[in-house]
C-alpha positions in Angstrom: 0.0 0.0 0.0 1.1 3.4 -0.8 0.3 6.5 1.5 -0.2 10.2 0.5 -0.5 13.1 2.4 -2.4 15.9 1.1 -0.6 19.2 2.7 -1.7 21.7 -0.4 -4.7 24.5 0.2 -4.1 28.0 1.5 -5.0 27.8 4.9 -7.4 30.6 4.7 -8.7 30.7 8.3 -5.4 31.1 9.6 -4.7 34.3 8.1 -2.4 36.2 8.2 0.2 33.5 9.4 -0.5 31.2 6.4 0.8 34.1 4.3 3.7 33.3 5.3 3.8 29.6 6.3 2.0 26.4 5.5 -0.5 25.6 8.2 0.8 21.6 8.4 4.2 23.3 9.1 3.2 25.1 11.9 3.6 23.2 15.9 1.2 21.5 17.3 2.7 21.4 21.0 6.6 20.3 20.0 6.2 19.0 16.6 5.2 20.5 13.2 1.7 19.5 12.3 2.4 17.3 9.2 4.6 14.8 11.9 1.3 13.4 12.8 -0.8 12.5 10.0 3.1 11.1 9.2 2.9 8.9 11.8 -0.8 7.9 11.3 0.2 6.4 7.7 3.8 4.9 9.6 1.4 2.8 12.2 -0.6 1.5 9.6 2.9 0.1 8.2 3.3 2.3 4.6 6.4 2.8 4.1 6.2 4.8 0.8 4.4 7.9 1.1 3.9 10.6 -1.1 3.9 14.7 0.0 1.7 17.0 -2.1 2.1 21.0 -1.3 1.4 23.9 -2.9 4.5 25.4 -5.0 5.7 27.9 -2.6 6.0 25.4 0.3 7.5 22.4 -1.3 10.9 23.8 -0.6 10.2 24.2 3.4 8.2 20.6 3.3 11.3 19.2 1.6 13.8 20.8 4.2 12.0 19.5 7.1 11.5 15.8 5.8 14.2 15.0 3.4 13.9 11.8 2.0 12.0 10.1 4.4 15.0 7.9 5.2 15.9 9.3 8.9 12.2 7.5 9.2 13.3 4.2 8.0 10.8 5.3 4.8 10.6 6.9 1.3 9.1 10.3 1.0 8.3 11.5 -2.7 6.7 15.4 -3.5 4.5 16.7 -5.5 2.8 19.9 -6.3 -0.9 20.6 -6.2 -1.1 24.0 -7.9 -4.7 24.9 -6.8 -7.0 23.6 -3.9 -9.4 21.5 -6.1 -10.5 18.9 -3.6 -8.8 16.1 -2.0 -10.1 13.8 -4.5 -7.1 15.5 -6.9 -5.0 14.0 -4.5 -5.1 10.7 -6.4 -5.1 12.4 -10.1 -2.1 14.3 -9.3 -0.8 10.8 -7.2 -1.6 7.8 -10.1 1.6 7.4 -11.2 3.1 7.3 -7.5 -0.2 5.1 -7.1 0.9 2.8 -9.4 -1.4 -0.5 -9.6 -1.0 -0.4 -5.6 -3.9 0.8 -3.3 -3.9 3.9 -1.5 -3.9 5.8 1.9 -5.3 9.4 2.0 -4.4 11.4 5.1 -5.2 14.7 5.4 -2.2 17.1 7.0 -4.2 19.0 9.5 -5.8 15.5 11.3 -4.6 13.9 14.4 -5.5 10.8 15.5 -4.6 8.7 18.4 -5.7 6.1 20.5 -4.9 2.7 21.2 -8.1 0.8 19.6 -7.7 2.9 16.4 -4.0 1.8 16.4 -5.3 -2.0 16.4 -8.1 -0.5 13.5 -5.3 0.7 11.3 -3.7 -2.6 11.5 -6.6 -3.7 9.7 -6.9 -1.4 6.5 -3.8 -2.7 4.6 -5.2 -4.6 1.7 -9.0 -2.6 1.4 -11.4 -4.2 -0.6 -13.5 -1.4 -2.2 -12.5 1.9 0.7 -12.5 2.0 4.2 -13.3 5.1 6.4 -13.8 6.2 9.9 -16.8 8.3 11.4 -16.4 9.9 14.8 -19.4 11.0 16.8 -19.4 15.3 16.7 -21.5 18.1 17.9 -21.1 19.9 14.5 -22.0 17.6 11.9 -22.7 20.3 9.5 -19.1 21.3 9.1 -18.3 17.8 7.5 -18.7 14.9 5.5 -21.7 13.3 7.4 -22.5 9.3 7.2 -26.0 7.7 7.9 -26.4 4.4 9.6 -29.2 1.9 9.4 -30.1 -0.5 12.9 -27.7 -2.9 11.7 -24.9 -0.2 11.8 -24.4 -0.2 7.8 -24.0 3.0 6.2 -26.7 4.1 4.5 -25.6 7.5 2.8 -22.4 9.9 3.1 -23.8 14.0 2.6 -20.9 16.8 2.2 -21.8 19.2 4.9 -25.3 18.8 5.2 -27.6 21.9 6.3 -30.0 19.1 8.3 -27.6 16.0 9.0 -29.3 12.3 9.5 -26.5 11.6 11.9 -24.1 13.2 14.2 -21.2 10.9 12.3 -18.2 12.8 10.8 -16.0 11.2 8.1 -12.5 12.3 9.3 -9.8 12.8 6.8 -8.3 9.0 6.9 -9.1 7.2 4.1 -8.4 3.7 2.4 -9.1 2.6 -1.1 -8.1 -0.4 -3.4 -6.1 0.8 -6.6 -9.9 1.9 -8.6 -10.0 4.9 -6.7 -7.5 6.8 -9.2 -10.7 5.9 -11.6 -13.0 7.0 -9.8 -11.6 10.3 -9.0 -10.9 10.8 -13.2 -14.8 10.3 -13.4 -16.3 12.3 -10.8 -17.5 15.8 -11.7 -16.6 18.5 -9.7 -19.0 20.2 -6.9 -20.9 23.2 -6.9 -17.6 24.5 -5.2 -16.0 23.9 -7.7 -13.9 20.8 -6.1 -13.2 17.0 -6.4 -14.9 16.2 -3.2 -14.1 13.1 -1.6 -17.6 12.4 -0.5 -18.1 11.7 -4.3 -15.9 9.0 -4.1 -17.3 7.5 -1.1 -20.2 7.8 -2.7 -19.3 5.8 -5.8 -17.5 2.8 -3.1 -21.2 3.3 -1.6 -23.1 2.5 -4.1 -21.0 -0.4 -5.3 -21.8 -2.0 -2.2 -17.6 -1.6 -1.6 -17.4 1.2 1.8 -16.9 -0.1 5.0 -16.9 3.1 7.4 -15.5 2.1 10.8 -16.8 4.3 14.0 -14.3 5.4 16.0 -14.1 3.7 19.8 -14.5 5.7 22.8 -11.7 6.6 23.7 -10.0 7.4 20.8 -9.5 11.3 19.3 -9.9 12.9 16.4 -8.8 16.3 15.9 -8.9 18.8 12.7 -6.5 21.2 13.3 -7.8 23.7 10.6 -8.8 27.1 12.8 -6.9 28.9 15.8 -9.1 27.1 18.9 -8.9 23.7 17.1 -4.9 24.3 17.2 -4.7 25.7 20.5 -6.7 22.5 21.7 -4.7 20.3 20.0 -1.0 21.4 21.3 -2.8 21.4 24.9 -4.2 17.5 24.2 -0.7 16.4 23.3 1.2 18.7 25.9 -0.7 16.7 28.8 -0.9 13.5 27.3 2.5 13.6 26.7 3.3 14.6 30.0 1.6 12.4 31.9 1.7 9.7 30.7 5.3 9.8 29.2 4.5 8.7 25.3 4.9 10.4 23.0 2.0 11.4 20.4 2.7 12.1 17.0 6.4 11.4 16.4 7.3 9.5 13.0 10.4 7.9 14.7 8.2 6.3 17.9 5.6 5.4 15.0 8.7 3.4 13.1 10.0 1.8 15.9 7.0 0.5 17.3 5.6 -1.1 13.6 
């Protein structure tokens, strides 16, 4: 399985800062944001993981991770010249993609906990694509998945005005080698974008998405605004001090898989 991270977009509601600086560059506690979606794809044992940025912040991304081999992995690059949707992530990744399947993480999520650890564990060979939901107050602001009473999912709405479910897809996803297809054949949004929720959609109605909920117990945080930052770095910073382990570091994430 291959792994990309999709690091590209203009940050907009971190302005002015992102002027200056790519948002999955800037700290979360003691480590640059990107480190953990990094070590999200690590855990789940990909080893070959490909960095898209905008043009301007290739350079810095490039200066920070090198190669990849420090990690005991290979890093590659490449440029996403306008935010177009995350599905582009796997039109502007196919060759990288190869005839292998894919991981998408986004660079602004976190994730930890130790049941999703043992979930990840499970997502290396997908047959159709694989996502996780997590339960939020805000379902609005997201991707938004609807369950039937056996726990199947029914539907996936991109930020629905009246959501059938308080279920957020979180930006982790995992598709066999047709999503680079399916992302050629969707048509953009009224935004304008490749939305991923089109191509869960398509898994969907091939009977092919399995959407995992998220255990108690485990976090998932979207590090996209100021407070959801500032929440972040103070998780981690007392996590880390308590307990002594260390969340989002690529090297732990290596040694440990």
């Amino acid at each position: 399985m291959k792994g990309i991270i999709l690091a590209g977009g203009t940050g907009t509601r971190l302005y002015p800062i992102t002027q200056g600086i790519s948002k999955q560059l800037m700290p979360i506690y003691d480590k640059p944001m990107i480190y953990y979606p990094l070590s999200t794809l690590i855990q789940a044992g990909i080893s070959d993981i490909l960095i898209i940025t905008t043009p301007e912040d290739q350079g810095a991304f490039r200066r920070l991770l090198g190669d990849g081999s420090q990690f005991g992995i290979r890093l590659a690059y490449a440029v996403q010249q306008r935010p177009e949707g995350l599905a582009q992530a796997f039109i502007i990744g196919a060759d990288f993609i190869g005839d292998s399947s894919v991981a998408l993480a986004l660079g602004d999520n976190i994730f930890h906990g130790s049941q999703f650890s043992a979930s990840l564990g499970q997502c290396r060979d997908p047959q159709g694509g694989i996502v996780f939901a997590y339960e939020v107050s805000d379902p609005s602001r997201y991707g938004v998945v609807a369950f039937d009473e056996s726990g199947q999912a029914l539907s996936i709405v991109e930020k629905p005005q009246q959501p059938q479910s308080n279920f957020a897809v979180v930006g982790l996803y995992f598709y066999d080698n047709s999503v680079v297809d399916i992302a050629r054949t969707i048509t953009p949004s009224t935004r304008g974008e490749l939305e991923i929720t089109s191509v869960n959609e398509a898994y969907l109605r091939r009977g092919k998405l399995q959407v995992q909920k998220l255990a108690r117990g485990d976090v998932w945080l979207d590090t996209g605004t100021f407070d959801s930052m500032s929440e972040a770095s103070s998780y981690v910073e007392v996590l880390q001090k308590r307990t002594g382990i260390i969340i989002g570091s690529p090297e732990a994430a290596a040694y440990q898989s």
